[in-house]
MARDREN-58666 format. One record per atom (N, C-alpha, C): residue number from 0; residue in three letters; x, z, y. Coordinates in steps of 0.05 Angstrom, whole numbers, plus 32768, in hexadecimal, padded with zeros to 4 digits. Example, Ala and Ser with C-alpha at 12.3 -4.5 7.8 and 13.67 -1.06 7.14 Angstrom:
BEGIN
    n  res     u     w     v
    0  ala  8108  809C  7F8E
    0  ala  80F6  809C  7FA6
    0  ala  8108  809C  7FBE
    1  ser  8101  808E  7FD3
    1  ser  8111  808F  7FEB
    1  ser  8102  809D  8001
***
This chain:
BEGIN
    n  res     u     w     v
    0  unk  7F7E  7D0F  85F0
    0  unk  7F79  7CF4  85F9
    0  unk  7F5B  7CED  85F5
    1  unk  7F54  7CD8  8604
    1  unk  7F36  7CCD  85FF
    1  unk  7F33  7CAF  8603
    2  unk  7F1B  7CA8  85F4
    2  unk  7F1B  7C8C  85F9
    2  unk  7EF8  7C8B  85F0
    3  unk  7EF3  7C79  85FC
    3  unk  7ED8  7C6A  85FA
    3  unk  7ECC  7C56  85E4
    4  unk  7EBA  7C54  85E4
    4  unk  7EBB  7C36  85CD
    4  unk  7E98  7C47  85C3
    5  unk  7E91  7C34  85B3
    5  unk  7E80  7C2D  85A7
    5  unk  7E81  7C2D  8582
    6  unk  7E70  7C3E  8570
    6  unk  7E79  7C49  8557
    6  unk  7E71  7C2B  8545
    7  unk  7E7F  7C19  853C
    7  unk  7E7A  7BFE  852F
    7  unk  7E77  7C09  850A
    8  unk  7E81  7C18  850B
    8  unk  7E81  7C24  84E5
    8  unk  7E89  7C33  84E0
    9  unk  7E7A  7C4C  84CA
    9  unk  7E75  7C68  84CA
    9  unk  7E7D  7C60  84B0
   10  unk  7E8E  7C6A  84A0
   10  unk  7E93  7C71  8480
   10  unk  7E93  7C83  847C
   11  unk  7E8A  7C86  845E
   11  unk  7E85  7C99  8444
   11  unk  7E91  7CAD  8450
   12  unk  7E85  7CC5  8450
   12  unk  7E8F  7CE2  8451
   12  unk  7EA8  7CEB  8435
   13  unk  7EC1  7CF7  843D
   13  unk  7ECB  7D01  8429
   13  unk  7ED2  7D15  842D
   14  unk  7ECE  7D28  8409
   14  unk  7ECC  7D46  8412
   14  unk  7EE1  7D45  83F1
   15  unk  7EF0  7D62  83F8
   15  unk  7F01  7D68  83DB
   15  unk  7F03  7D89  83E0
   16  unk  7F20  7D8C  83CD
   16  unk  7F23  7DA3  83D0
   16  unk  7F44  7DA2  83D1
   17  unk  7F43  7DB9  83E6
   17  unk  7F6E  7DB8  83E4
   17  unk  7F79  7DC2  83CB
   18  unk  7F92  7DBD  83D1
   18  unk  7F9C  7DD4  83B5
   18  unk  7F9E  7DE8  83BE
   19  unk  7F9E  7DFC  83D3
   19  unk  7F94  7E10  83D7
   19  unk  7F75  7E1D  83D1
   20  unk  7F63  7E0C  83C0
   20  unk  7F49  7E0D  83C2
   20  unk  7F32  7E09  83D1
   21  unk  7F3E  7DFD  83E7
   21  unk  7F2A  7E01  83FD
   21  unk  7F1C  7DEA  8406
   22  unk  7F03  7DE3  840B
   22  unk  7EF3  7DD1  840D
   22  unk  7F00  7DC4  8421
   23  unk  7EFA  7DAB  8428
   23  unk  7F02  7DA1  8440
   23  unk  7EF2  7D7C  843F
   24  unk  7EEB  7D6D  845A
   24  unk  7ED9  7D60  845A
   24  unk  7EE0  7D51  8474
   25  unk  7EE0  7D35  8476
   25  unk  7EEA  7D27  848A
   25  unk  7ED5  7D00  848A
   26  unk  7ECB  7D09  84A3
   26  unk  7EC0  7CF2  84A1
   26  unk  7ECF  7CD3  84BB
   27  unk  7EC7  7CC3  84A9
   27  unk  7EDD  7CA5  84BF
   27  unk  7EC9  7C93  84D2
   28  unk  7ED3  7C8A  84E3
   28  unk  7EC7  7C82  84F0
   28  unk  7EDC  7C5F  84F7
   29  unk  7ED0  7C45  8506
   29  unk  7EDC  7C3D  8519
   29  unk  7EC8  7C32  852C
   30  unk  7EDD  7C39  8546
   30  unk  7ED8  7C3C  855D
   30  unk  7EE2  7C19  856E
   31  unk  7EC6  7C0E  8581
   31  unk  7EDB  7BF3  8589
   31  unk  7ED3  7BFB  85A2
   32  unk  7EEF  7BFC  85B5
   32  unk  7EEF  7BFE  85CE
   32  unk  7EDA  7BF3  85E2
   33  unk  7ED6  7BFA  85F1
   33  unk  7ECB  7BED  860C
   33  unk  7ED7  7BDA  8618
   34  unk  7EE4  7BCB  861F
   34  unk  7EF7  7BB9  8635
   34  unk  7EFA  7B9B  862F
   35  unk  7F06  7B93  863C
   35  unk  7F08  7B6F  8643
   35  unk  7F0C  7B67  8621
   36  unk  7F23  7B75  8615
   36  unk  7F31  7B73  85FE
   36  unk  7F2A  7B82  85ED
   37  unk  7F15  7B91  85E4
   37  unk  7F10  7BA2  85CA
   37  unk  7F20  7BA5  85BA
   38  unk  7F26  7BC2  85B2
   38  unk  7F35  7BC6  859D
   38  unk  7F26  7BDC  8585
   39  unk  7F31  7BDF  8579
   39  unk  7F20  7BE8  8556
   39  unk  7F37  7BFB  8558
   40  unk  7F28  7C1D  8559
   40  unk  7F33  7C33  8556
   40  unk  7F29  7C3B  8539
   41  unk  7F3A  7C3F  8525
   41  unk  7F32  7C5C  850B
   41  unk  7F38  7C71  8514
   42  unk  7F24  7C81  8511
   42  unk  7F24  7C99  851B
   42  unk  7F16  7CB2  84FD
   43  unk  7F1D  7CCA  8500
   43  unk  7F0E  7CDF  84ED
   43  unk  7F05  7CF5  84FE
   44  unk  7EF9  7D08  84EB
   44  unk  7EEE  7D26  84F9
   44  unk  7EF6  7D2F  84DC
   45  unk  7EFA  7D45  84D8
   45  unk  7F10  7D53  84C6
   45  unk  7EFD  7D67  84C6
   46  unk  7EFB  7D7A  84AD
   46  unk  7EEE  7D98  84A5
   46  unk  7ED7  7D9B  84B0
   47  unk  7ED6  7DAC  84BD
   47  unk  7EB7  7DB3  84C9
   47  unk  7EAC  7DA0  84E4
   48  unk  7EBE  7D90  84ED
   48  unk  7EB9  7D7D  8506
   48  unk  7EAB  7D71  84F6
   49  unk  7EAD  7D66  84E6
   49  unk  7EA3  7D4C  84CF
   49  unk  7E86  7D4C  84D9
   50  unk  7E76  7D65  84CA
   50  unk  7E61  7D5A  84D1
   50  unk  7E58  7D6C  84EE
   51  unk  7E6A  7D64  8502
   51  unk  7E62  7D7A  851C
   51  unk  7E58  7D66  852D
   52  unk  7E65  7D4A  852A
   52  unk  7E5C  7D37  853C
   52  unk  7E58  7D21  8524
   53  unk  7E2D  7D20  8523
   53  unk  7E2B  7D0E  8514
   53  unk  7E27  7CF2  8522
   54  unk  7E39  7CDE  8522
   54  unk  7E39  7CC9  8534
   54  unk  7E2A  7CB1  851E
   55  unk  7E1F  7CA2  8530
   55  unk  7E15  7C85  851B
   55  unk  7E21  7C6B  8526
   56  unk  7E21  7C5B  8519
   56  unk  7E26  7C42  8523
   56  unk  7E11  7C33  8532
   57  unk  7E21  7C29  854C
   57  unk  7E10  7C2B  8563
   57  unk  7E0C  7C34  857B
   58  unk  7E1B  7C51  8570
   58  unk  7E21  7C6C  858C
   58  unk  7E3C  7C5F  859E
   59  unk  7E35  7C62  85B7
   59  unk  7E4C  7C64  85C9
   59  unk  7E4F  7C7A  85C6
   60  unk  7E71  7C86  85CC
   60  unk  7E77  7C9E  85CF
   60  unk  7E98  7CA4  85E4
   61  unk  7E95  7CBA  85E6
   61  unk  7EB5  7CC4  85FA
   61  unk  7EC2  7CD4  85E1
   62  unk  7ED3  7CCE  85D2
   62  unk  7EE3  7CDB  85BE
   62  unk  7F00  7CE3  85C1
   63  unk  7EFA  7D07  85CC
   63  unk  7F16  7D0D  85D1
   63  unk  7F28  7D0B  85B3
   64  unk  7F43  7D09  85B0
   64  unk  7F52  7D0F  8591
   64  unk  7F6F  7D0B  859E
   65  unk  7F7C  7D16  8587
   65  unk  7F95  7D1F  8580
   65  unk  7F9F  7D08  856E
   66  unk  7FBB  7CF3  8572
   66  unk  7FCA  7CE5  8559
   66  unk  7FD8  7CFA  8556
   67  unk  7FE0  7CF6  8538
   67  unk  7FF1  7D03  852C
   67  unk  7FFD  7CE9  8514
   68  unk  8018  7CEE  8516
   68  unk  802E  7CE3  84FE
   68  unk  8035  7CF8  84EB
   69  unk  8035  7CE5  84D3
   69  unk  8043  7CF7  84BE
   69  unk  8055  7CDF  84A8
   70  unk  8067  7CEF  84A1
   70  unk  807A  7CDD  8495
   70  unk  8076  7CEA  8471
   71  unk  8072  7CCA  8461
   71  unk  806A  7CD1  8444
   71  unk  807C  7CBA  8434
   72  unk  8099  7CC9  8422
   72  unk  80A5  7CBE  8415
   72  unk  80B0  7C9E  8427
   73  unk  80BF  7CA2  8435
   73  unk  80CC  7C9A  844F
   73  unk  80B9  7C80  845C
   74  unk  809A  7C89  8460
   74  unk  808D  7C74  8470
   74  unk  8077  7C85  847A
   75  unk  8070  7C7B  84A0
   75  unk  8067  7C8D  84B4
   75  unk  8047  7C84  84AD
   76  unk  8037  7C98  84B7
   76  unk  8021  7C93  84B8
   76  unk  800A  7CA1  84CB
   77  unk  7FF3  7C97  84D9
   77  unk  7FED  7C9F  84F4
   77  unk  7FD7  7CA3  84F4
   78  unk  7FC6  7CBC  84F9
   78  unk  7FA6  7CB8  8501
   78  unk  7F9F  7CC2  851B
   79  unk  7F8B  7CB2  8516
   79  unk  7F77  7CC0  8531
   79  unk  7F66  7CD7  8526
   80  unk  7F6A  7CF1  8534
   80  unk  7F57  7D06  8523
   80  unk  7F46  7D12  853D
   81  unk  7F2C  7D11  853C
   81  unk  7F1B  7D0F  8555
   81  unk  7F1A  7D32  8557
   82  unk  7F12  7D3B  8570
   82  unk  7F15  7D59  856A
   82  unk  7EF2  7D63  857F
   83  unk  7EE8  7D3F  8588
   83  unk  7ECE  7D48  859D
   83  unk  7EC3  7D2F  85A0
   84  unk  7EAB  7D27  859E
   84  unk  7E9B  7D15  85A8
   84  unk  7E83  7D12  85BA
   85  unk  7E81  7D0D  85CC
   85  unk  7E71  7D06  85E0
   85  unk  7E5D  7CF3  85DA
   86  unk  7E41  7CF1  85D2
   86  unk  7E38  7CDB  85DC
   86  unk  7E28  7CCC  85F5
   87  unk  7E36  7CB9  85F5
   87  unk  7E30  7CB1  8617
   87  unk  7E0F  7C9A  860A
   88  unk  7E0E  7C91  85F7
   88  unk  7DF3  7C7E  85F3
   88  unk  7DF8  7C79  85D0
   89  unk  7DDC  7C8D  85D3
   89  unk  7DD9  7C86  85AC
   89  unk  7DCE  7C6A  85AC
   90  unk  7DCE  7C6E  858D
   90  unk  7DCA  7C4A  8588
   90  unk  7DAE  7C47  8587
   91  unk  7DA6  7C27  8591
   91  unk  7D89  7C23  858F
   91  unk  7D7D  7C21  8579
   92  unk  7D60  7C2F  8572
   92  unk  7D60  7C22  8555
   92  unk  7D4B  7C0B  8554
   93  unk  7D55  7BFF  8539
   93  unk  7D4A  7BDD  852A
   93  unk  7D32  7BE0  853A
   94  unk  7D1F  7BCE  8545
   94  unk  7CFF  7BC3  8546
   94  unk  7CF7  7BC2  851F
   95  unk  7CE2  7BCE  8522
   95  unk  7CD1  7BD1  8502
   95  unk  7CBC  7BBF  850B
***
């Protein structure tokens, strides 16, 4: 799937380790649509995507991703996990 929008807030990078040992690192994003009605997408980049598309607030972008559900102690839960980003117009920067 893809959708458009404009990057409104970039949060804190988070990085751990599995219980398998293995590093792993996911950075968040939200995304507010383009259209008559704007809407506010949360979105991530997972492991090595994380820092593959360094986006800022400000960037327009085309963000292909995958939802996925998972069910935890009988209640559903849903992300957006981005797998590609395009940018169509980085952000301007401040007048100094």
């Amino acid at each position: 799937m893809e959708i458009t929008g404009k990057i409104i807030q970039k949060l804190e990078l988070q990085q751990g380790t599995s219980k398998a040992g293995n590093a792993w690192s996911k950075q968040e994003y939200v995304l507010e649509t383009i259209e008559n009605f704007p809407k506010k997408v949360h979105f991530d980049f997972f492991g090595e995507r994380a820092n593959q598309y360094p986006l800022e607030v400000g960037d327009t972008i085309n963000l292909s991703f995958d939802i996925e559900s998972r069910e935890w102690n009988g209640k559903w839960f849903t992300s957006i996990r981005g797998w590609k980003a395009k940018i169509i117009a980085k952000a301007m920067p401040l007048p100094t």
